[in-house]
N, C-alpha and C positions, 0 to 999 in steps of 0.2 A: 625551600621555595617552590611553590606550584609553578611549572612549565605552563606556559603562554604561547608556544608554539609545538604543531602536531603536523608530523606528515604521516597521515591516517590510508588504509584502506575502507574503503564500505562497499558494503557485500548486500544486496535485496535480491528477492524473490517473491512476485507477488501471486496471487490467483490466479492472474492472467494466463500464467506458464508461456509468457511468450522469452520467457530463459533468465539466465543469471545478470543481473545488473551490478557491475562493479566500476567502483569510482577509486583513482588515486588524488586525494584531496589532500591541502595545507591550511590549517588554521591557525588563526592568527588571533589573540586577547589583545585589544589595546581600545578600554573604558569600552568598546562595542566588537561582539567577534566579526573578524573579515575571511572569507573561505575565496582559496582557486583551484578550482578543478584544472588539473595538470593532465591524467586522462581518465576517458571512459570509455565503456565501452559493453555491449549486451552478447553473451555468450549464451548462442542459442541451445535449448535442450536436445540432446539426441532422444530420436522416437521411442524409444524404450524408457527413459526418464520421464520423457513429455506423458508415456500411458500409465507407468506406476503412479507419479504424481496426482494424474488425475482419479486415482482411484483410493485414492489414500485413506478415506472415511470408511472403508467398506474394508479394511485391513483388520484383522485380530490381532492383540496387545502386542502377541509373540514376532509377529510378520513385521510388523511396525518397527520392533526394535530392531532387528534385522535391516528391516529399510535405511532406519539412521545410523547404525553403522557404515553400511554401503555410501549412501549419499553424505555422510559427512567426507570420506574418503576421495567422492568423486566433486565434491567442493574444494574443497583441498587441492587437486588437480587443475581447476579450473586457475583457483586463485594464483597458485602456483606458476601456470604457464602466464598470466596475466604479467606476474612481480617478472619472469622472462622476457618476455615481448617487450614492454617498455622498458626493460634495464634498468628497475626501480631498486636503488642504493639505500633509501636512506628511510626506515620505514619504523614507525612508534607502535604503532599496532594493528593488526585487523579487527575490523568491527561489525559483525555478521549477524544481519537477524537471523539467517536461515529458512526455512520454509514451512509454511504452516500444516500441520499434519490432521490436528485438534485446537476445535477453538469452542468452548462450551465454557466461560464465565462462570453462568447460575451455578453449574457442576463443581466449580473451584478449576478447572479444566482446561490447560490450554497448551499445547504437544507444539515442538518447531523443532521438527530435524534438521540434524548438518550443524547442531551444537554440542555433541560431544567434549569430552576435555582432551581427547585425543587431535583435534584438529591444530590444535598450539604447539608438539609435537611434529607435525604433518608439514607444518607452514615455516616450522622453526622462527615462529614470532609469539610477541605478543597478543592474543587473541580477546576480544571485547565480545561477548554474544548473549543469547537467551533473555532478550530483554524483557519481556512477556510477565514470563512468573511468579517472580514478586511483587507485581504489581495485581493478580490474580491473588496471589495469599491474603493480601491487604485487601481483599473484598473486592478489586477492583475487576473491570472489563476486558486488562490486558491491553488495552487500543482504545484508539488511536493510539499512537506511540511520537505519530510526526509533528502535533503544536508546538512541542517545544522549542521545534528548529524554526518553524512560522515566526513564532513568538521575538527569536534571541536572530533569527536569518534575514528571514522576510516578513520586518514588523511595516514597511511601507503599505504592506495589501490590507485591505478592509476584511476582504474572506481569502483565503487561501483553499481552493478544492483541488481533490487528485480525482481524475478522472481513469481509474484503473479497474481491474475487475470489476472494482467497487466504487462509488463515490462517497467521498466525505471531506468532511471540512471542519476549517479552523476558523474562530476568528475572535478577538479581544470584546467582551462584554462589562463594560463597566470594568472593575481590577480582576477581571480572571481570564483565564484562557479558556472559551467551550467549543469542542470537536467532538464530532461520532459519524459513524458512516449514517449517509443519507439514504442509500438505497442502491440494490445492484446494478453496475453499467456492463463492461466490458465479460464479465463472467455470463452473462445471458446472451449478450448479444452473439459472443463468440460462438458459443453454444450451438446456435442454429444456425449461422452462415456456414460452419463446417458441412453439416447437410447440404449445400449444396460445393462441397469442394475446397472453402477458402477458408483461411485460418479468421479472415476480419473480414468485416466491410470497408471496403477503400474509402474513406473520405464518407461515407453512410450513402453511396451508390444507388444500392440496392434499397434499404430502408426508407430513401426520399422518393421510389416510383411505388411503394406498397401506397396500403389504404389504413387508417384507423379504424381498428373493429374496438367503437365505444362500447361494448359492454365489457369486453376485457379490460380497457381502459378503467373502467369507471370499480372493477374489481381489485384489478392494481391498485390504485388509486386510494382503498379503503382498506389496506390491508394493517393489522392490528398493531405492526410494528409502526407504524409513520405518526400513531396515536404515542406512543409510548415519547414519554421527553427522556431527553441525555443526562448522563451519560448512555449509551448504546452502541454496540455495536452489531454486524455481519456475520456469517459465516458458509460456507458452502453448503452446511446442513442444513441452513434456512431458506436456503434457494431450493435445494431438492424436495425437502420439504411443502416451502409455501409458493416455489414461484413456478418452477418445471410441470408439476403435476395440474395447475390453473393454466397456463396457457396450453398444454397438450390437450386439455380436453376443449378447446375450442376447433381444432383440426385444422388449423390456416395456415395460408400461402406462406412461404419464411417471409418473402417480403412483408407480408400485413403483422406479422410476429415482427420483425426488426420495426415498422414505421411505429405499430402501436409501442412498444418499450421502449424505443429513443422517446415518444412524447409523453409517456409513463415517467421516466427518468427525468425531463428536460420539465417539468411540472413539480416535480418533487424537489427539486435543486434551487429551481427560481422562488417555490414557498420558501425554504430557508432564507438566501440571498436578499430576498425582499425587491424593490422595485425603484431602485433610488439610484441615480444618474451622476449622482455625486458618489458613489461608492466604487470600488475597484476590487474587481476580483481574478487572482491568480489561477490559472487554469494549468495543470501539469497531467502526465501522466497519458496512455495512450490514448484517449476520450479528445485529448485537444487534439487531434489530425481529424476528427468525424469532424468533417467542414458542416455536415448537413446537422449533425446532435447541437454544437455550438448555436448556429444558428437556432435552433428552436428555442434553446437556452433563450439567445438576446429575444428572441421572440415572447416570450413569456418574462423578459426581465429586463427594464433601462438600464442596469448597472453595468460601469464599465467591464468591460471582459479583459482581460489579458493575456495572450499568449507568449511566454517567455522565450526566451532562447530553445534550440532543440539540446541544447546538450542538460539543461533545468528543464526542459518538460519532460526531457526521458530520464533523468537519472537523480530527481528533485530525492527521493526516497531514500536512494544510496546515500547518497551526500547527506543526508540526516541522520542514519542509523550510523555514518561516519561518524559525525556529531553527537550522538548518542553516546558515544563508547566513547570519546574524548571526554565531556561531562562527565563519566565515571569514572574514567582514571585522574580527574580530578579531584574526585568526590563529591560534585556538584548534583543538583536535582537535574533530572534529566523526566520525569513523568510526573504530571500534574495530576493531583487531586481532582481538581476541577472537571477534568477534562474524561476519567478513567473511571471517577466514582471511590475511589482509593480511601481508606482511612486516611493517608497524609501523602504527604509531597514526597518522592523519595526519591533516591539515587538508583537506578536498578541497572539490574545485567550483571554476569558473572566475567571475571577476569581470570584465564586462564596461560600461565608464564611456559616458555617451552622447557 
């Protein structure tokens, strides 16, 4: 008999690098799944992590594998003190995306260290990870990975967006589920407010006194990916590539760089969403605290917005790839077709027993 109830951990790490997101969550099957987040909580990167990490693309194969040793190790550690701290007894599995190293699709290509087999060992549990992979062999994108928890979690919402690094979304089209990143948020923005000191823009501060420089705008705006239809996704290559080297050569204030890409991003988000007063869209992820991005959002879009609970806008992600790893120790599909570009529906992630 398939088990119906999971006292799960989940483990995220996004591009943001604003640290490790780990969830201890209870899931529950009855005709519709019910999840409680018991706790959470974000374990900031030490500066040395926070610099490797960000340089990760720029590693040779050899350096790399070295990296994932290490950083599974010092995952392991984290989760570790995590199951300590809260005196967690009673635990099915960890369920860890780990962090993205490589992400190159078209290549068949797509690296997430801190998924070793070694770590099931390390944790002396059950371990759920690497969910990516096979869904890349299958022709697919690898990602989005999160509709399926939309879909089976939070099928009340119209759009489900995360507002992280990156922004993308989910949302039910006729019988399928279609998600792909929309376009970069939080990985640009962050980018240039550190020049002047700070990890973010508080509440979008700074970015609501800049100015729009439209011709950047209207560059943004046109760029060849926002042509392409879904499945698609992001990746930091394509930022270094198409979006770092376009606004650098315009030479502007951070401010007019922050106001123009929040309304760059809040343009690109509201054409998805569409403009309809009757629809309801879920906001998660570090993007819903920019009081000043949200707003331009409703400003370019009637649709209802919604901001969740703080413990669902920060931790919507863990609590999925929770989800995730449950659905494969069930043997259930856990990545949609639909949604990846995948030959078929499948079960993915590697299950690794201590």
């Amino acid at each position: 008999m398939i088990k119906s109830k999971f006292n799960v951990i989940g483990v995220m790490s996004g591009t943001s690098l604003d640290g490790i997101d780990v969830v201890y969550v209870t899931f529950d099957y009855k005709n519709t799944w019910h999840f409680e987040i018991k706790h959470a909580e974000t374990m900031a990167y030490t500066y040395e992590w926070h610099q490797i990490l960000k340089n990760l693309v720029s590693y040779s194969s050899e350096k790399l594998l070295q990296i994932d040793e290490d950083y599974t190790v010092y995952l392991s550690h984290v989760i570790n003190n995590f199951i300590a701290k809260h005196n967690i007894k009673h635990l099915d599995a960890v369920c860890s995306h780990g962090h993205t190293a490589l992400h190159q699709p078209e290549k068949k290509l797509t690296y997430q260290i801190g998924n070793l087999a070694d770590i099931a060992n390390l944790l002396n549990s059950t371990v759920v990870c690497d969910f990516r992979v096979q869904d890349v062999k299958f022709g697919g994108q690898g990602a989005p990975l999160v509709p399926i928890g939309d879909k089976l979690l939070f099928s009340e919402y119209d759009y489900c967006i995360n507002l992280g690094g990156f922004a993308n979304v989910s949302y039910k089209a006729e019988n399928e589920r279609i998600a792909f990143d929309i376009c970069p948020t939080n990985i640009v923005l962050n980018h240039y407010v550190k020049q002047l000191g700070f990890d973010y823009d508080d509440e979008g501060k700074i970015a609501s006194i800049g100015t729009i420089n439209n011709t950047l705008l209207e560059q943004l705006n046109t760029l060849d990916f926002y042509k392409e239809t879904p499945p698609k996704s992001l990746g930091l290559e394509w930022v270094n590539t198409h979006i770092f080297p376009l606004i650098d050569a315009f030479n502007l204030e951070i401010k007019d760089i922050l106001r123009t890409f929040v309304e760059h991003a809040a343009i690109q988000i509201a054409h998805i969403i569409g403009n309809d007063n009757q629809k309801t869209v879920l906001i998660t992820g570090g993007g819903a605290y920019n009081r000043f991005f949200i707003e331009r959002i409703k400003c370019h879009s009637k649709n209802k917005i919604v901001i969740p609970s703080k413990t669902i806008v920060e931790f919507k992600e863990a609590l999925i790839f929770a989800f995730l790893g449950v659905l494969k120790l069930r043997g259930e599909i856990n990545c949609l077709q639909s949604v990846t570009g995948a030959k078929k529906d499948h079960s993915s992630g590697k299950i690794y027993l201590p």
